[in-house]
C-alpha positions in Angstrom: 19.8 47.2 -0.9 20.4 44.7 -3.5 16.9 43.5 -5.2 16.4 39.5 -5.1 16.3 37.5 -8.5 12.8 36.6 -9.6 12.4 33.3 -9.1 12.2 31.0 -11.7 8.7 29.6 -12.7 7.4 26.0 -11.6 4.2 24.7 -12.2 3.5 21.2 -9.8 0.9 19.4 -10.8 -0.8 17.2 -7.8 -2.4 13.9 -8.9 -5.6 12.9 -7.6 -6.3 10.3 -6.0 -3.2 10.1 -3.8 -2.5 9.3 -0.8 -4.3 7.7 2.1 -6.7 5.2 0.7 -9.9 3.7 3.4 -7.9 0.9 4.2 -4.6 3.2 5.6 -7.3 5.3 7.0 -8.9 2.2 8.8 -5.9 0.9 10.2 -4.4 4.0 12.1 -7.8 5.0 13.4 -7.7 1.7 14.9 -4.5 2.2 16.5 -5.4 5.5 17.7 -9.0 4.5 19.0 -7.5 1.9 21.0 -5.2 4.4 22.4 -8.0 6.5 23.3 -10.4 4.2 24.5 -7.9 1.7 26.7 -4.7 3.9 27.1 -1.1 3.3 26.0 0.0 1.1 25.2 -0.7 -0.1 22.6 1.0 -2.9 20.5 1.3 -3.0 16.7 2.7 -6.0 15.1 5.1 -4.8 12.6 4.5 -1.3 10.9 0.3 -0.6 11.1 1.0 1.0 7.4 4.2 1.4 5.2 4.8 4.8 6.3 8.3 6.3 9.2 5.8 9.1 9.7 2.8 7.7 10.4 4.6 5.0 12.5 6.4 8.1 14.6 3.2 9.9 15.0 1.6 6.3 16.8 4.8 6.0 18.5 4.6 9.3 20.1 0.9 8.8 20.9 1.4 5.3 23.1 2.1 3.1 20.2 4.7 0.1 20.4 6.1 -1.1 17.0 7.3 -5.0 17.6 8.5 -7.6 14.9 6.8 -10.5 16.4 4.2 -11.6 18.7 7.0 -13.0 21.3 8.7 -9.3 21.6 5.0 -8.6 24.1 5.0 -9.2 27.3 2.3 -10.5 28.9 -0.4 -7.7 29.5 -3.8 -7.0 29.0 -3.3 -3.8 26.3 -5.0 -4.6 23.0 -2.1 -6.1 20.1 -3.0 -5.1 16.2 -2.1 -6.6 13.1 -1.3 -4.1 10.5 -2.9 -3.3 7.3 -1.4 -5.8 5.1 -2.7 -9.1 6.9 -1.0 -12.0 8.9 -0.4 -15.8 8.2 -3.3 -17.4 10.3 -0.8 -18.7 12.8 0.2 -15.1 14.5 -3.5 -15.0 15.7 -4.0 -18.4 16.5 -0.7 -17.4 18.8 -2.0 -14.7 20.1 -5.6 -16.5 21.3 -3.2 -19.3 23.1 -1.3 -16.5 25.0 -4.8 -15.2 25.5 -3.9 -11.6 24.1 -6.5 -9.1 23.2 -5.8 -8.2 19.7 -7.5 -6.7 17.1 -7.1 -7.1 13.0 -6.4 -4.0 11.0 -6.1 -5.9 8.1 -7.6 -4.0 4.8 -10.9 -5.4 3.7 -10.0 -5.6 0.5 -6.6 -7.6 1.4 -9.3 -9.8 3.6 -11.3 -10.6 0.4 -8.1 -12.0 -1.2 -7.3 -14.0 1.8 -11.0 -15.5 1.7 -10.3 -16.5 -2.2 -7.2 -18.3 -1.1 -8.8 -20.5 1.4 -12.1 -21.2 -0.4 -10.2 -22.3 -3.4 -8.0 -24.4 -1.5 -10.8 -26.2 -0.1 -12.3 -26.5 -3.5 -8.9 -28.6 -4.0 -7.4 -25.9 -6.6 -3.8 -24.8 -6.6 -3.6 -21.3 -6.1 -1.0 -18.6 -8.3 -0.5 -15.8 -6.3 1.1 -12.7 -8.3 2.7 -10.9 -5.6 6.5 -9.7 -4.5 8.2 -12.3 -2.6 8.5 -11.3 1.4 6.1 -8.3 1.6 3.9 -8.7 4.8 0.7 -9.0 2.0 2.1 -12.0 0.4 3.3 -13.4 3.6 -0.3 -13.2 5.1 -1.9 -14.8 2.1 0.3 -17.4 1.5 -0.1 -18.3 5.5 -4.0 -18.5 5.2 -3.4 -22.1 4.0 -1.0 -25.0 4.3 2.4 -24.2 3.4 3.1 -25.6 -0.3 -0.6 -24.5 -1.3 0.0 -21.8 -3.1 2.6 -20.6 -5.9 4.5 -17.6 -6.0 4.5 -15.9 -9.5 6.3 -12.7 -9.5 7.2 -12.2 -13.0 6.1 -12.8 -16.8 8.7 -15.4 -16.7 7.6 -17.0 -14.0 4.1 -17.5 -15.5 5.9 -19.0 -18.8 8.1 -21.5 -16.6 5.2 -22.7 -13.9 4.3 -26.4 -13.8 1.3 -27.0 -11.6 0.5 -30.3 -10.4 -2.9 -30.2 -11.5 -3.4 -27.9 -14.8 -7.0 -28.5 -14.8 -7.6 -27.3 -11.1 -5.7 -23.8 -10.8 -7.0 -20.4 -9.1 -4.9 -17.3 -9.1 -5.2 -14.2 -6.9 -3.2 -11.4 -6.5 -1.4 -9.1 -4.4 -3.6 -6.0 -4.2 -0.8 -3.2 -4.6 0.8 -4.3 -7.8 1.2 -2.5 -10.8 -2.2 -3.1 -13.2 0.2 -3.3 -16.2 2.7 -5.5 -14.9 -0.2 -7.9 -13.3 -2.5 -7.9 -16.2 0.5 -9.4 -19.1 1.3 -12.2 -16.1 -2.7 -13.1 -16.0 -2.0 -13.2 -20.0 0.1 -15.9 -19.7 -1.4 -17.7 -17.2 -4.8 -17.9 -19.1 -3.2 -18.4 -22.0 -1.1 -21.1 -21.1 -3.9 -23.0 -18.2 -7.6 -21.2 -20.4 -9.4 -23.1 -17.1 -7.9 -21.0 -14.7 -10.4 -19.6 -12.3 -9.8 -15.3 -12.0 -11.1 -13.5 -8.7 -14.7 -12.8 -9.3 -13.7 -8.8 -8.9 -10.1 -7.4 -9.6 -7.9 -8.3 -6.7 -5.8 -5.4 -7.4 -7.2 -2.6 -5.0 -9.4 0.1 -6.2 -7.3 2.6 -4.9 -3.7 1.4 -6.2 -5.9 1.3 -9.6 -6.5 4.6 -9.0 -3.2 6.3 -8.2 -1.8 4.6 -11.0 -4.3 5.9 -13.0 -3.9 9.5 -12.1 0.1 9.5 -12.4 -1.0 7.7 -16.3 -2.5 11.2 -16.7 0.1 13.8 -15.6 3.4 11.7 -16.7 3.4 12.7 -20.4 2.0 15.9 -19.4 5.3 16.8 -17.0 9.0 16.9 -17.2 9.3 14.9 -14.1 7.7 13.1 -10.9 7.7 13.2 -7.7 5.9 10.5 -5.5 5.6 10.7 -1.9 6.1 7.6 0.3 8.5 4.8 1.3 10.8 2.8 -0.4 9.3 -0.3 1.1 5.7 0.4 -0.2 4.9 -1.7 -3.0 2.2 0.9 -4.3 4.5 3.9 -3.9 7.3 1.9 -5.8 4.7 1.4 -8.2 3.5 4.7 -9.2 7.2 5.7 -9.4 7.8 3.0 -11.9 4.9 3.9 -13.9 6.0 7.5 -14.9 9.4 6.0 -15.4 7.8 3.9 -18.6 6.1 6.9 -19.2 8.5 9.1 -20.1 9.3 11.5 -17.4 12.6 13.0 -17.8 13.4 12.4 -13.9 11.0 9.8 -11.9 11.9 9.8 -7.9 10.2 8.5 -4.5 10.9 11.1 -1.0 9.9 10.2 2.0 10.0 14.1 2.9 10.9 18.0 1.8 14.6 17.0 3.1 14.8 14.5 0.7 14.3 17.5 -2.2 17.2 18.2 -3.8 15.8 22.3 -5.2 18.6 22.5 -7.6 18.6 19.4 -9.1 15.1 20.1 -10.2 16.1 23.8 -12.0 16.0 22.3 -15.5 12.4 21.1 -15.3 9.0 23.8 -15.8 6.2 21.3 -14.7 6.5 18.8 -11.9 4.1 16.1 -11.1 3.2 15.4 -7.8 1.6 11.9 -6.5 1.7 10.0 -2.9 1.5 6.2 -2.0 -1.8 5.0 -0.2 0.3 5.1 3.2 1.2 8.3 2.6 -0.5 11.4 5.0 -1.5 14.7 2.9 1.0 16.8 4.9 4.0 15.5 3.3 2.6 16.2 -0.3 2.3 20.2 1.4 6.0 19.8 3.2 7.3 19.1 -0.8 5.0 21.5 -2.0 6.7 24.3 0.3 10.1 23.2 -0.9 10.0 23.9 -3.7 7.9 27.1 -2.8 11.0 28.4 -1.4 13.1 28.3 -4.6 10.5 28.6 -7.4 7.9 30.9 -8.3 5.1 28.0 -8.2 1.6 27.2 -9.6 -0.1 24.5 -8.7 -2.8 22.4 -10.5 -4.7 19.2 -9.4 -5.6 16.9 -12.1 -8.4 15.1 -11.1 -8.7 11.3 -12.5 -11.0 9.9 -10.0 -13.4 10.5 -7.5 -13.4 8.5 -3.8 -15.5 8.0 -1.5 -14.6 4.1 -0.1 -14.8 4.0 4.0 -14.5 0.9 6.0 -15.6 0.1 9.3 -13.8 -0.3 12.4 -14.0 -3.6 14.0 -16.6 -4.5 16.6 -14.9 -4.1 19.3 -14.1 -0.3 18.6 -17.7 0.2 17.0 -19.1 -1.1 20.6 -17.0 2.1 22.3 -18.2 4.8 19.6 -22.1 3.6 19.9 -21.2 3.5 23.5 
């Protein structure tokens, strides 16, 4: 019997913080309360968090995944709004068709959305650093009039702004954006308007400060990165960027093990390991046994941060547990 080749040594190193952050949490336990507590259905108005396998777990449970409010029937199961917040009109709509629904948007995405509106009512154009179409900056932008608030998505953009009122502007700012990136724009911007009001705390969420943070910490240490999550999650995009600028030798975002590519990986000895905020724990494991099947691996957790951030669910769910 012909002995096996050793396997060639790999030593992953996990970031931490990764993964789910309190406001993911939040949101699919208030999917999966209201599954429990009124049955399925259930309808979710776009994707409840950036994440196919989260989405196909909630699916499987009860949950139905619609683009817009008119895709519902008429029916008396609950409708949420996902984590990243909705323009005011979708629950305006959804009161006139007397829906039950019930927000899942993050706290911390809430707080920017209250920032928005009080400075508009102050009578202060608002900046909003943010990507064009992602659900976040759609919900902000809709908390006000339309034309209230101006998009700045790069440096450039900052430089090339003309407000209508230099002496009354406000920015806020998408909270899953790259600190980096975010903090030159906010350079210009005070540079350029030195009256510019700034959120009274960091918009920029503890937790996409965090991850970014931790991948800042393994990068130079490893030859490349791997971060967990989807391509259309701006935090996950973001971490992958920032151990690209870093250095790594190889910087890549999987959804899961399949997307591992074992061979493509044989030049590196150390592999960093991070996950979006929308990302579940057990796809970090699923890559971790990938590449357990074609290395010899050790794995290390570098710890950057430590968590503990929980949000309430809303009342009507909290009525059910106390119940």
């Amino acid at each position: 019997m012909t002995a096996q080749a050793p396997k060639q040594p790999l030593t992953l190193k996990l970031c931490a913080p990764r993964g789910f952050c309190a406001g993911v949490s939040r949101a699919i336990q208030i999917v999966e309360q209201a599954l429990e507590r009124y049955g399925a259905p259930v309808y979710v108005r776009h994707e409840i968090v950036h994440n196919k396998y989260v989405v196909d777990s909630l699916k499987q449970k009860g949950a139905i995944f619609v683009d817009e409010l008119d895709e519902i029937p008429e029916t008396d199961a609950p409708v949420i709004f996902s984590a990243h917040g909705v323009p005011k009109k979708v629950p305006a709509a959804a009161a006139s068709r007397g829906l039950f629904f019930l927000d899942a948007t993050c706290p911390l995405v809430s707080k920017v959305h209250k920032e928005t509106i009080l400075h508009h009512r102050r009578g202060k154009e608002v900046v909003l650093i943010g990507h064009r179409g992602h659900p976040e900056v759609v919900g902000t932008m809709g908390q006000v009039p339309d034309g209230s608030v101006h998009l700045v998505e790069t440096v450039e953009d900052a430089r090339t702004f003309q407000p209508k009122s230099p002496e009354a502007l406000a920015f806020t700012t998408q909270t899953t954006l790259s600190v980096d990136d975010t903090a030159e724009i906010i350079a210009v911007l005070t540079e350029r308007f030195p009256d510019i009001t700034a959120p009274h705390r960091e918009d920029i969420c503890y937790a996409t400060t965090n991850r970014q943070a931790a991948v800042k910490a393994v990068a130079p240490t490893v030859d490349a990165m791997v971060v967990v999550g989807a391509p259309n999650s701006s935090n996950t995009q973001r971490l992958r960027e920032v151990a690209e600028r870093l250095g790594c030798k190889r910087s890549v975002l999987v959804q899961r093990a399949d997307d591992i590519d074992a061979a493509s990986f044989a030049d590196f000895a150390t592999i960093g390991i991070s996950a979006g905020a929308s990302a579940p724990e057990v796809l970090v494991e699923e890559i971790i046994d990938a590449f357990a099947r074609h290395f010899d691996v050790t794995v290390e957790t570098v710890v950057t941060a430590e968590e503990s951030m929980v949000f309430g669910l809303p009342r009507e769910l909290r009525e059910g547990v106390e119940a």
